[in-house]
C-alpha positions as CSV (number, residue, x, y, z in Angstrom):
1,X,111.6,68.6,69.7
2,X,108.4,70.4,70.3
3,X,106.1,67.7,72.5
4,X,103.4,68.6,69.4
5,X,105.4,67.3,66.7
6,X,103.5,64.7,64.7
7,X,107.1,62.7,65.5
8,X,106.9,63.1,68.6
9,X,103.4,62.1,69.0
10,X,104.1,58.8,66.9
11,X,107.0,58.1,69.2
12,X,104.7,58.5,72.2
13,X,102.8,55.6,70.3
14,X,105.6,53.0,70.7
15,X,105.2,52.7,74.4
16,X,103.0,53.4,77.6
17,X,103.9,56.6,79.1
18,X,102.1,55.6,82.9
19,X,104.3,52.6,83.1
20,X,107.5,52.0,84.3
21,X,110.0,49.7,82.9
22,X,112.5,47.4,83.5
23,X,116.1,48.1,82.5
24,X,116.4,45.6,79.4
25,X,112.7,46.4,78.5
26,X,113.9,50.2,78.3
27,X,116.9,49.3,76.5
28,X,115.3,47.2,73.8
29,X,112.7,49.8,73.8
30,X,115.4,52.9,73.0
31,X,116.7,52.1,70.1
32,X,112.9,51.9,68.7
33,X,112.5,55.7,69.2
34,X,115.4,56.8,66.9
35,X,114.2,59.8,64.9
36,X,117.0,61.6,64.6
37,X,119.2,61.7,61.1
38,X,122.9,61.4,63.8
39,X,123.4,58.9,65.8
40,X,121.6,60.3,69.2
41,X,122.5,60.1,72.6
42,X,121.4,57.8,75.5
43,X,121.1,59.6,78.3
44,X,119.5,58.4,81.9
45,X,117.9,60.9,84.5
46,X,117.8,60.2,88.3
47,X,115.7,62.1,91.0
48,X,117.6,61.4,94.2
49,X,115.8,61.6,97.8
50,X,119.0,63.8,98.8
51,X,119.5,67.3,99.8
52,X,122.4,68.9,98.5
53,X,122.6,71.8,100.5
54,X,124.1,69.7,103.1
55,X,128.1,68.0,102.2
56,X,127.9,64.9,103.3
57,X,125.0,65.0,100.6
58,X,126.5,66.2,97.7
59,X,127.0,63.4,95.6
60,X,129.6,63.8,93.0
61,X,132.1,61.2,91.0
62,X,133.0,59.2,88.1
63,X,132.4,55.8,86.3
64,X,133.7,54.0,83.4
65,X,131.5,52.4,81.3
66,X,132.4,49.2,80.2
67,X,130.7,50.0,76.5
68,X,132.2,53.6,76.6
69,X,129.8,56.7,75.4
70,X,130.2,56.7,72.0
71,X,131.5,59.9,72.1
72,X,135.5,61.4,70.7
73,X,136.2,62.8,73.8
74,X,139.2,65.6,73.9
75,X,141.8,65.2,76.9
76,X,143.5,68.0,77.9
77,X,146.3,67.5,80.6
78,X,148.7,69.9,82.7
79,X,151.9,68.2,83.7
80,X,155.3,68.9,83.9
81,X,158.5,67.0,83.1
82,X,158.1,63.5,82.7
83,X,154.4,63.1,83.3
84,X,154.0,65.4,80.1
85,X,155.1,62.6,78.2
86,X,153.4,60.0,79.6
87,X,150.0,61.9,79.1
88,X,151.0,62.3,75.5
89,X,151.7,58.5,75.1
90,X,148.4,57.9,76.6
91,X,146.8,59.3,73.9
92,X,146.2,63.0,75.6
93,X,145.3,65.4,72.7
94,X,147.0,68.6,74.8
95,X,149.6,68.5,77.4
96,X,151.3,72.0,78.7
97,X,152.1,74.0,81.8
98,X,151.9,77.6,81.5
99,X,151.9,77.6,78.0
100,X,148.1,75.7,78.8
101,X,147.4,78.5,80.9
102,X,148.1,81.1,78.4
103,X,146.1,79.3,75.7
104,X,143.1,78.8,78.2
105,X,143.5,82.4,79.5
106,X,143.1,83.3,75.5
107,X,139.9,81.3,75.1
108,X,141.3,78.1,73.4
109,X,139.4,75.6,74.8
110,X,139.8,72.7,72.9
111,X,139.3,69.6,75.2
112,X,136.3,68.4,77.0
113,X,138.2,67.2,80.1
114,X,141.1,68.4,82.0
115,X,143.3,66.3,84.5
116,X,146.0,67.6,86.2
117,X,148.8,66.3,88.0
118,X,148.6,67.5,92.2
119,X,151.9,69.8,91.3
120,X,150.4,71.9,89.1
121,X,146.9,72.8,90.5
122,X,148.2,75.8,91.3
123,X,148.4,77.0,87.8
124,X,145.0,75.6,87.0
125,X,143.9,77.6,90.1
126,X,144.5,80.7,87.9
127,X,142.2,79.3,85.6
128,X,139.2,78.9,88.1
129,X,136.8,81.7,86.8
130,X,137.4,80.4,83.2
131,X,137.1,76.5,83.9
132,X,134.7,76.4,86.8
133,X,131.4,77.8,84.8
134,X,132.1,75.3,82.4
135,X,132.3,72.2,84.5
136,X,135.8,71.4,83.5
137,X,137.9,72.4,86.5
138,X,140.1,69.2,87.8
139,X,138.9,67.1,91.4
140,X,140.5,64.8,92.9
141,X,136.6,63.2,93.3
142,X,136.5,62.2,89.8
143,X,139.8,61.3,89.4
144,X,140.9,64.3,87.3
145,X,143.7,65.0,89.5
146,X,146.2,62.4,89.9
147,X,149.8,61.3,89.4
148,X,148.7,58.3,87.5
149,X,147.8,61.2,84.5
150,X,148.3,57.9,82.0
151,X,145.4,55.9,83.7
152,X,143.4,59.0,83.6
153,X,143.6,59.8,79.9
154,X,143.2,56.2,78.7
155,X,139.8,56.5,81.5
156,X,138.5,59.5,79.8
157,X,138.9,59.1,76.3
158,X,137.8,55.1,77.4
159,X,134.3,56.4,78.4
160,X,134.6,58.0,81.8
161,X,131.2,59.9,82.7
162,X,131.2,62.2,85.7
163,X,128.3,63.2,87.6
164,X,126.9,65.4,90.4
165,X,123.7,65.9,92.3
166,X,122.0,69.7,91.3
167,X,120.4,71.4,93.6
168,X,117.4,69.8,93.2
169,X,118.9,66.2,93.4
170,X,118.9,65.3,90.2
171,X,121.5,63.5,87.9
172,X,121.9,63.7,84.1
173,X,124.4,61.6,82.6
174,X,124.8,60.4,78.8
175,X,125.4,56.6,78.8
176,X,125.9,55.6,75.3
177,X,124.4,55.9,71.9
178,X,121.1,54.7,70.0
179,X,123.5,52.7,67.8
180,X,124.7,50.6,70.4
181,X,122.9,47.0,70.9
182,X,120.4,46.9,73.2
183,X,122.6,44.8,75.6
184,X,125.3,47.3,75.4
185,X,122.7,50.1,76.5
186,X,121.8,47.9,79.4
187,X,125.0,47.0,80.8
188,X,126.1,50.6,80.5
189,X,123.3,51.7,82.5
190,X,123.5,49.1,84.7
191,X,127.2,50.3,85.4
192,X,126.0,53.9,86.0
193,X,123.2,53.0,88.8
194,X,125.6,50.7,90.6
195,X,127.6,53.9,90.9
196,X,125.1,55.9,92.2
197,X,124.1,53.5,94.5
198,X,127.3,52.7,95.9
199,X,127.5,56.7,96.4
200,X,124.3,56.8,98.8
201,X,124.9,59.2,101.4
202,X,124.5,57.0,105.0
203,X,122.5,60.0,105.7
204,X,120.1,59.7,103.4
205,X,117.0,58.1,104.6
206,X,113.8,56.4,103.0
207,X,113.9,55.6,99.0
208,X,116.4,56.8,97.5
209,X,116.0,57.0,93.8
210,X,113.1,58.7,93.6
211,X,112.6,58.2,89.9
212,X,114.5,57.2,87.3
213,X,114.1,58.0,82.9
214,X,115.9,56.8,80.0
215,X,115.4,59.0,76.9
216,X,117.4,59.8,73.5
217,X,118.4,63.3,72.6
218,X,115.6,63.5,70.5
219,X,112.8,61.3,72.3
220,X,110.3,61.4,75.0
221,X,111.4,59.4,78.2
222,X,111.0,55.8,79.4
223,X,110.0,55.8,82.9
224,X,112.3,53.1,84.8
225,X,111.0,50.9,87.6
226,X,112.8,51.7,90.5
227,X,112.6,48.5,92.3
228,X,115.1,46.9,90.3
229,X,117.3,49.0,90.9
230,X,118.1,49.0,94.6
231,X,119.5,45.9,94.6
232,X,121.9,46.9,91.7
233,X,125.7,47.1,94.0
């Protein structure tokens, strides 16, 4: 949305863009800057006071929400034998081995996350150039490759959000949806700092969320005070 829209000028009228917010003020606040004709995302920003150039920086990892995203997610899974069928009763939407490979290496894509049981990374390895730019290659840091293939489907299509520090240490995750209630939106979020928090590098020194925004798909951002925060564990 163009920042000169007459809509988005009104929806910079429904709050005070030089102050910050608490989370339930932000989440009762959200939903009143619907402007959109879908149902929009929720989606939280964090600056980090990290520098990912070094590892033991590199923050990356996964979270269920307890309110889920709102979102049909499509799970993908390699596995062979046995595990095949337990991904499938799980609810996976695709389960293969190298018949996966094949239809990746074609450019069916059809799922949004991958998991992968440890035996069979090395067909998924094959896949690297095609998966990697696309964010959808399996780690065992967000729990995309396991044995326990029925935990991670029901995780995923449960409303699993991964995440990971850019090079500029920030985080962009989507948390939910304007149709949500308000208290919904907040215990979401509230889920995905704790996260974050618990992931604070013990090399990381001074404040570490540098700042923090809640915005919809469509909306300007709410400014989040970061005090309240740090005690969030």
């Amino acid at each position: 949305m163009a920042k000169n829209s007459k809509r988005y000028k009104q929806l910079l009228e429904k709050f005070d863009l030089e102050k910050s917010y608490s989370l339930a003020e932000a989440s009762n606040m959200i939903k009143e800057l619907k402007s959109a004709k879908f149902d929009e995302s929720v989606e939280v920003a964090l600056n980090l006071n990290v520098d990912p150039r070094h590892a033991d920086q590199m923050i990356r990892g996964a979270v269920v929400l307890p309110h889920g995203t709102g979102k049909t997610v499509r799970v993908a899974v390699f596995a062979k034998g046995a595990k095949q069928d337990e991904a499938k009763a799980a609810g996976a939407d695709i389960v293969g081995a190298d018949d996966l490979v094949e239809a990746v290496q074609a450019g069916n894509i059809n799922f949004d996350v991958l998991i992968a049981t440890p035996d069979t990374m090395g067909l998924v390895g094959k896949l690297g150039r095609i998966l990697g730019p696309k964010g959808l290659m399996p780690n065992p840091k967000t729990g995309t490759v396991t044995m326990d293939v029925a935990k991670a489907v029901e995780e995923a299509k449960g409303g699993k959000v991964t995440y990971r520090v850019d090079k500029k240490g920030n985080i962009h995750a989507g948390v939910g949806k304007v149709s949500f209630d308000a208290d919904k939106i907040e215990e979401n979020l509230k889920t995905f700092i704790r996260a974050i928090n618990r992931a604070k590098p013990s090399t990381a020194k001074g404040k570490y969320m540098l700042n923090v925004a809640v915005a919809l798909t469509m909306s300007p951002s709410i400014t989040i005070n970061t005090q309240e925060l740090v005690d969030l564990r």
